[in-house]
C-alpha positions as CSV (number, residue, x, y, z in Angstrom):
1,X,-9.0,-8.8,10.2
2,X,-8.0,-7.7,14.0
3,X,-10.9,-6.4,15.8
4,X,-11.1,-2.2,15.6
5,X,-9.2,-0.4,17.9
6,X,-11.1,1.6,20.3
7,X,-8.9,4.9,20.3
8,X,-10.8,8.0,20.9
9,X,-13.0,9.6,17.9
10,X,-12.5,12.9,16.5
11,X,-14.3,15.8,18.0
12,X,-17.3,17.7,16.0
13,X,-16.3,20.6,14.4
14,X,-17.7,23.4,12.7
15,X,-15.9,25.4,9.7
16,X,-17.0,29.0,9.0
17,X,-19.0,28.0,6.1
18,X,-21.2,25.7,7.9
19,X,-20.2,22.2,7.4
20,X,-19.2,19.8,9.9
21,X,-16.1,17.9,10.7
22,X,-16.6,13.9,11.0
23,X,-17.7,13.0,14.1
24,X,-16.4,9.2,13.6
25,X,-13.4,7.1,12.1
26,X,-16.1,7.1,9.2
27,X,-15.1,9.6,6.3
28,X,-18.1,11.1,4.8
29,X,-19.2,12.0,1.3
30,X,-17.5,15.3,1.3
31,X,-14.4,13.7,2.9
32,X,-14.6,10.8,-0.1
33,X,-14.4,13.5,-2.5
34,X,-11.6,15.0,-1.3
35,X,-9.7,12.3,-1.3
36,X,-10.7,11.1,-4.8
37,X,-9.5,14.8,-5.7
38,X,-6.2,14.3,-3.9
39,X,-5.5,10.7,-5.8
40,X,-5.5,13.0,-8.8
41,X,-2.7,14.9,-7.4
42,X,-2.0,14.4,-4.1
43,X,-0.5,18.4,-4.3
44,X,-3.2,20.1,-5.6
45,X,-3.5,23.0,-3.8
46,X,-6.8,23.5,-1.6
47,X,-8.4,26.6,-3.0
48,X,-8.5,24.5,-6.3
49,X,-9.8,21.7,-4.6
50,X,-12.4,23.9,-2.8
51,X,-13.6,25.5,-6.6
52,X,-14.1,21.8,-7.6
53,X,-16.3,21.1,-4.7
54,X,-17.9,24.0,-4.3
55,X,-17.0,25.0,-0.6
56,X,-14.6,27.2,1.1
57,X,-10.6,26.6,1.5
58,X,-10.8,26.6,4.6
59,X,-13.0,23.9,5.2
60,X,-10.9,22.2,2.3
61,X,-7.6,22.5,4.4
62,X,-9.1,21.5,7.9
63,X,-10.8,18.6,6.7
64,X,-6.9,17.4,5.1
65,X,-5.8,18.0,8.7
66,X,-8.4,15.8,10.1
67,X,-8.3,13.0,7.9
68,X,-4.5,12.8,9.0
69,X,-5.0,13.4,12.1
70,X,-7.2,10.2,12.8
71,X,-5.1,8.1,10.5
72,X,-7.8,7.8,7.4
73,X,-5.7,9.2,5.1
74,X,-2.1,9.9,4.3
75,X,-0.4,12.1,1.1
76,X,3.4,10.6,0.8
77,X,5.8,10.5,-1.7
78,X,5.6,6.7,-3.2
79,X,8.8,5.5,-4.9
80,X,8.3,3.6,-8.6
81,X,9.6,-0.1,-7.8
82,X,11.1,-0.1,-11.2
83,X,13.9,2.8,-10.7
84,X,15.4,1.1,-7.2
85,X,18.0,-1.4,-7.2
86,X,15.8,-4.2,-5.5
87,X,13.7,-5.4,-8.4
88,X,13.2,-8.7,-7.6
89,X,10.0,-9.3,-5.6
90,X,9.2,-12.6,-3.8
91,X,5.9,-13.3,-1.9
92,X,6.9,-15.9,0.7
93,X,4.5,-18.3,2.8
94,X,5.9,-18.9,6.2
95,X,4.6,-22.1,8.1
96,X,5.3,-21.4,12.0
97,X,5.4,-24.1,14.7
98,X,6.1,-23.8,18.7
99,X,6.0,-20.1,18.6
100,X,3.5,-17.6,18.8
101,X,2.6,-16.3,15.2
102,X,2.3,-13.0,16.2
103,X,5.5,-12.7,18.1
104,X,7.6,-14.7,14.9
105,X,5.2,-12.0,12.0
106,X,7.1,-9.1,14.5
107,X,10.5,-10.9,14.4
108,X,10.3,-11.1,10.5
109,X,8.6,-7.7,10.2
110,X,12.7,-6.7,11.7
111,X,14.2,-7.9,8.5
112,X,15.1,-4.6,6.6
113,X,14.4,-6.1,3.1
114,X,10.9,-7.5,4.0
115,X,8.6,-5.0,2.7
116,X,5.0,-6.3,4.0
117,X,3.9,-8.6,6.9
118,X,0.2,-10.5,6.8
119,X,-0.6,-12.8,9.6
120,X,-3.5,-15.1,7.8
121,X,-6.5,-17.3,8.2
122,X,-5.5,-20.9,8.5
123,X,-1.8,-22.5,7.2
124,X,1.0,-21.1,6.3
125,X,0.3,-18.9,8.8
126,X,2.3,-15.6,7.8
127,X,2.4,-14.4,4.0
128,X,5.7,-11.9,4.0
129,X,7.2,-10.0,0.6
130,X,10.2,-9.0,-0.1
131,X,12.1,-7.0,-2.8
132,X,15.9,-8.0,-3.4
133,X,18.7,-7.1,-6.3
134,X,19.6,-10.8,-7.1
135,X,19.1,-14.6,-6.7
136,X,21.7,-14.2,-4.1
137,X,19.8,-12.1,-1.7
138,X,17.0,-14.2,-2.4
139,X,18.9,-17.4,-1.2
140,X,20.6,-15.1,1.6
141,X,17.2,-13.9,2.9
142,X,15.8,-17.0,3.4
143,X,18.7,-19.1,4.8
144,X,20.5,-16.4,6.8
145,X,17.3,-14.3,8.2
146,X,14.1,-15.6,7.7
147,X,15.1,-19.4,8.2
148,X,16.6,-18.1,11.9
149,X,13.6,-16.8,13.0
150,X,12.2,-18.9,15.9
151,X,9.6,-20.7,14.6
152,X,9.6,-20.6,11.4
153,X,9.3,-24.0,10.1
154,X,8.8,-24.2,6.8
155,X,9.1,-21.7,3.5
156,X,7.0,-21.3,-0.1
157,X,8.7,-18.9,-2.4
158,X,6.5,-17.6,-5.3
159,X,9.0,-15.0,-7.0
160,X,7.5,-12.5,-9.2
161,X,8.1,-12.3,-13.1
162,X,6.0,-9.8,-13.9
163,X,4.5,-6.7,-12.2
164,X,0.9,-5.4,-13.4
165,X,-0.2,-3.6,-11.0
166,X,1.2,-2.7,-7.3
167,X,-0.4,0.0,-5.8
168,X,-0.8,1.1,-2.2
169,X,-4.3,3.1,-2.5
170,X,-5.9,0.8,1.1
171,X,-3.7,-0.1,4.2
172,X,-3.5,0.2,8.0
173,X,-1.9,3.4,8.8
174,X,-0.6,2.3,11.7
175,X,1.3,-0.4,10.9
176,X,2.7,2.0,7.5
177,X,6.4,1.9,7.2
178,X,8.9,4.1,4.6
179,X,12.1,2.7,3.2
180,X,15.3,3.9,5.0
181,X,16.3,7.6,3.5
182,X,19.4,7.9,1.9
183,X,22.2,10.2,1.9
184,X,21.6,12.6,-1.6
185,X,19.9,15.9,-2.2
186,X,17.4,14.0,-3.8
187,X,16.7,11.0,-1.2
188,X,16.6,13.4,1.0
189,X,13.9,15.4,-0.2
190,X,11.6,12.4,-0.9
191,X,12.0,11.5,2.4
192,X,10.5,15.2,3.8
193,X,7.8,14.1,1.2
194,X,7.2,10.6,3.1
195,X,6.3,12.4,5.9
196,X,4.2,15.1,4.3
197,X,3.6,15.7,0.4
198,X,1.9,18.2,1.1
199,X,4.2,20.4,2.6
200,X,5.6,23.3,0.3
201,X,8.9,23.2,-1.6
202,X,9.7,26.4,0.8
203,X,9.2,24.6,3.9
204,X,11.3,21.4,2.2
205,X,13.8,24.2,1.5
206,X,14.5,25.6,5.5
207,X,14.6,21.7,6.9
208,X,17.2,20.9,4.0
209,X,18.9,24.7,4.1
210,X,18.8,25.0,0.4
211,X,17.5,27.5,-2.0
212,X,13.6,26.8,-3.1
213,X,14.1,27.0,-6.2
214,X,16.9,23.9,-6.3
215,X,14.0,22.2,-4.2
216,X,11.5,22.8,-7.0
217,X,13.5,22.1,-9.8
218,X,14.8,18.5,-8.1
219,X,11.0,18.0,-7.3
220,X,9.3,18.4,-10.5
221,X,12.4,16.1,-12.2
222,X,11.3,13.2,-9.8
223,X,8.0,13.5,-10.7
224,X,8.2,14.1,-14.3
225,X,10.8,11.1,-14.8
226,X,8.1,8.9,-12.7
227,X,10.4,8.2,-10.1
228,X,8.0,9.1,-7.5
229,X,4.3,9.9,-7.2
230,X,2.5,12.0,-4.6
231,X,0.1,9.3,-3.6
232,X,-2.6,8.9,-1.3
233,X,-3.2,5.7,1.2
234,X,-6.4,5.4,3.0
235,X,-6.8,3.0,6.1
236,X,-8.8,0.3,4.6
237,X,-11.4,0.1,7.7
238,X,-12.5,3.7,7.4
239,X,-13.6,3.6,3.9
240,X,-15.4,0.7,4.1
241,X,-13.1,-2.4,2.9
242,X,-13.9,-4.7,6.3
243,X,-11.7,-7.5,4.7
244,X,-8.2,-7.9,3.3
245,X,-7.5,-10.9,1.0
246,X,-5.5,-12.3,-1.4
247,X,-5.7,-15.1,-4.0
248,X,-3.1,-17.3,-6.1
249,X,-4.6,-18.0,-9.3
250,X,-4.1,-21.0,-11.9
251,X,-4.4,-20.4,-15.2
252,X,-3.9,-22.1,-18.7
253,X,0.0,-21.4,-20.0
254,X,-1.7,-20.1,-23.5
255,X,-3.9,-17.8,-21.5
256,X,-1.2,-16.0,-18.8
257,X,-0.9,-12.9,-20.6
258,X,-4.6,-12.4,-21.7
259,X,-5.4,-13.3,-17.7
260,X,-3.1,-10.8,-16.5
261,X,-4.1,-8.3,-18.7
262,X,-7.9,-9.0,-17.8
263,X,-7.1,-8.9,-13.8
264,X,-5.1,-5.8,-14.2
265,X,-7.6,-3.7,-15.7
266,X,-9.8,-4.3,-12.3
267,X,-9.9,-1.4,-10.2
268,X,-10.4,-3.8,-7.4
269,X,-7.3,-5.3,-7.2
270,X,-4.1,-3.7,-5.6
271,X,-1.6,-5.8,-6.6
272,X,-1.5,-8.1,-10.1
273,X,1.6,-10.4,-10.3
274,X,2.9,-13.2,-12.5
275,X,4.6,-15.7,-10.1
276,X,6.7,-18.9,-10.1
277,X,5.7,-22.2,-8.5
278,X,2.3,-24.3,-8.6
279,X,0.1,-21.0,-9.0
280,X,1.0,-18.3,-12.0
281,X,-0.4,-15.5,-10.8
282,X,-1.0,-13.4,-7.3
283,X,-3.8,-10.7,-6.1
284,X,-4.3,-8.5,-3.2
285,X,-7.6,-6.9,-2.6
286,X,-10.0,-5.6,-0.2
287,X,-14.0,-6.7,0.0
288,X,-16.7,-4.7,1.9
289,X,-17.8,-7.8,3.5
290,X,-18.8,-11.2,2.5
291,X,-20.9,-10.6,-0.3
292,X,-18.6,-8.5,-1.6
293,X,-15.8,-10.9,-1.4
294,X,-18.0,-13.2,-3.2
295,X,-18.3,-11.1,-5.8
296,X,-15.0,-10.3,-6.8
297,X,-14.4,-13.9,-7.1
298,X,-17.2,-15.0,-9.0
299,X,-17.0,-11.9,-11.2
300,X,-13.4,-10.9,-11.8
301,X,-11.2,-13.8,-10.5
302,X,-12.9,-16.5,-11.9
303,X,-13.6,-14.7,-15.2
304,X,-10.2,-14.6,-16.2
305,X,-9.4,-16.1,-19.7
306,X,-8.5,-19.8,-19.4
307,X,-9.2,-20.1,-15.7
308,X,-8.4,-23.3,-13.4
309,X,-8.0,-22.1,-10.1
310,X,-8.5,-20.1,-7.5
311,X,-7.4,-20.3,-3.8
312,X,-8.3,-17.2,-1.4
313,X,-6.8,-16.4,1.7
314,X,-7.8,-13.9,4.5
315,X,-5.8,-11.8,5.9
316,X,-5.9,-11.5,9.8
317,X,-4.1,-8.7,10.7
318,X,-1.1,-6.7,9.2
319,X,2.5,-6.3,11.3
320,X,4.1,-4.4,8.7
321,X,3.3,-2.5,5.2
322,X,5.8,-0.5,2.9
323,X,3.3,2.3,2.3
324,X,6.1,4.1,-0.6
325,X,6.1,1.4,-3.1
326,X,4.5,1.6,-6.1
327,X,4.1,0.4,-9.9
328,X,4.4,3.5,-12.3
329,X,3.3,2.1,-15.9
């Protein structure tokens, strides 16, 4: 992973019921249980959170406001992958040659359809994915933009057949990126909920000029239909994950399904995906450190029912991450 960035920490604060603000990047245990509240329902109003956890509102709502402020946490509307129009997702392995890998990840990271940019340890250099409507756009994203990047040399495709689990719970904030908002009522008020879910459907109401109770009623239908969720991301560094990795997996044919449905069931795992080409299934996850890392493998990957392979990769640094996708099952 790229080295921490040495951006000023946040300032000690005291709220009126005693407690302190975070001094650090590093979220502390009342700051952890906040957020654990908020992945419940990222809209649950304060004073509810504050009865759960037995201190004051107000220390409830400034310590929100401070986990956003230093980019450890975000609340955002996250779209369900399986109501948009690009269903098909790929996870592409880019080989680069006579160019700087960071400058060709940034080039790629342009492409409007490519939904995540890793730079990784060793070759293929950059891992990309990408979520399309149809073979076509498959073939047209690789021959028309990816394979006129500068430097890119050569391309592994690994299109996903079936999605167990994609979630966005760990990331880098800063390199977080929302789809493009559309034109409708409704596109339009996920988009105010990109940039805040927590804001009220009053305050979505004067930015759009429309009544708050049309907000409210087109609000709970999104949610209810699972079209979106009000979910939280956490910057990965700040709560502990020091590593980024991911892992194609062999297994037997007769065993794919019970495999997937063991690696889905691990909270550890962000993304679970059946895949084409030598490997059948992909895994994204984050590792405290070493021994962690270990772990997970030993434990979880390699535990999987009728299991042949596994090949891990680090990830270096991340250029871009859709931060509003998600898997609603």
């Amino acid at each position: 992973m790229r080295a921490k960035s040495e951006a000023p920490l946040a300032s000690v604060r005291d709220f009126p019921d005693g407690s302190r603000a975070m001094s650090t990047h590093q979220p502390d245990s009342l700051d952890r249980s906040i957020i654990d509240q908020l992945r419940q329902d990222g809209r649950k109003p304060a004073k509810y959170i504050a009865a759960e956890l037995g201190v004051s509102e107000v220390t409830i709502t400034a310590r929100i406001r401070a986990l956003g402020e230093n980019r450890i946490m975000r609340v955002l509307a996250q779209r369900n992958m399986s109501r948009l129009n690009e269903r098909i997702a790929c996870f592409i392995e880019v080989s680069v040659r006579n160019h700087s890998i960071d400058d060709v990840a940034h080039a790629l990271a342009r492409i409007d359809t490519i939904a995540g940019v890793n730079i990784t340890v060793g070759s293929p250099e950059i891992l990309i994915y990408a979520f399309v409507e149809n073979n076509l756009q498959v073939l047209s994203l690789l021959q028309h933009e990816i394979g006129r990047v500068p430097g890119v040399d050569r391309i592994e495709v690994h299109i996903a057949l079936d999605i167990r689990t994609y979630r966005s719970d760990y990331g880098d904030l800063g390199s977080g990126a929302v789809g493009a908002p559309g034109e409708d009522v409704d596109d339009r008020i996920i988009a105010l909920l990109q940039e805040d879910g927590r804001q009220s459907t009053r305050e979505i109401a004067r930015k759009l000029d429309m009544p708050a109770s049309t907000v409210r009623e087109r609000m709970n239908r999104l949610l209810q239909t699972e079209a979106i969720r009000i979910g939280v991301i956490c910057d990965a560094r700040s709560m502990g994950l020091e590593l980024a990795c991911c892992a194609y997996i062999s297994v037997e044919a007769a065993q794919i399904e019970n495999a997937l449905q063991h690696l889905s069931h691990l909270d550890e795992l962000g993304q679970v995906c059946l895949i084409s080409g030598r490997y059948n299934i992909f895994v994204l996850f984050g590792a405290r450190h070493m021994d962690h890392l270990v772990k997970v493998v030993k434990s979880h990957l390699e535990t999987a029912p009728g299991m042949i392979e596994v090949r891990v990769r680090f990830v270096s640094k991340t250029v871009k991450h859709r931060i509003d996708l998600i898997s609603i099952v």
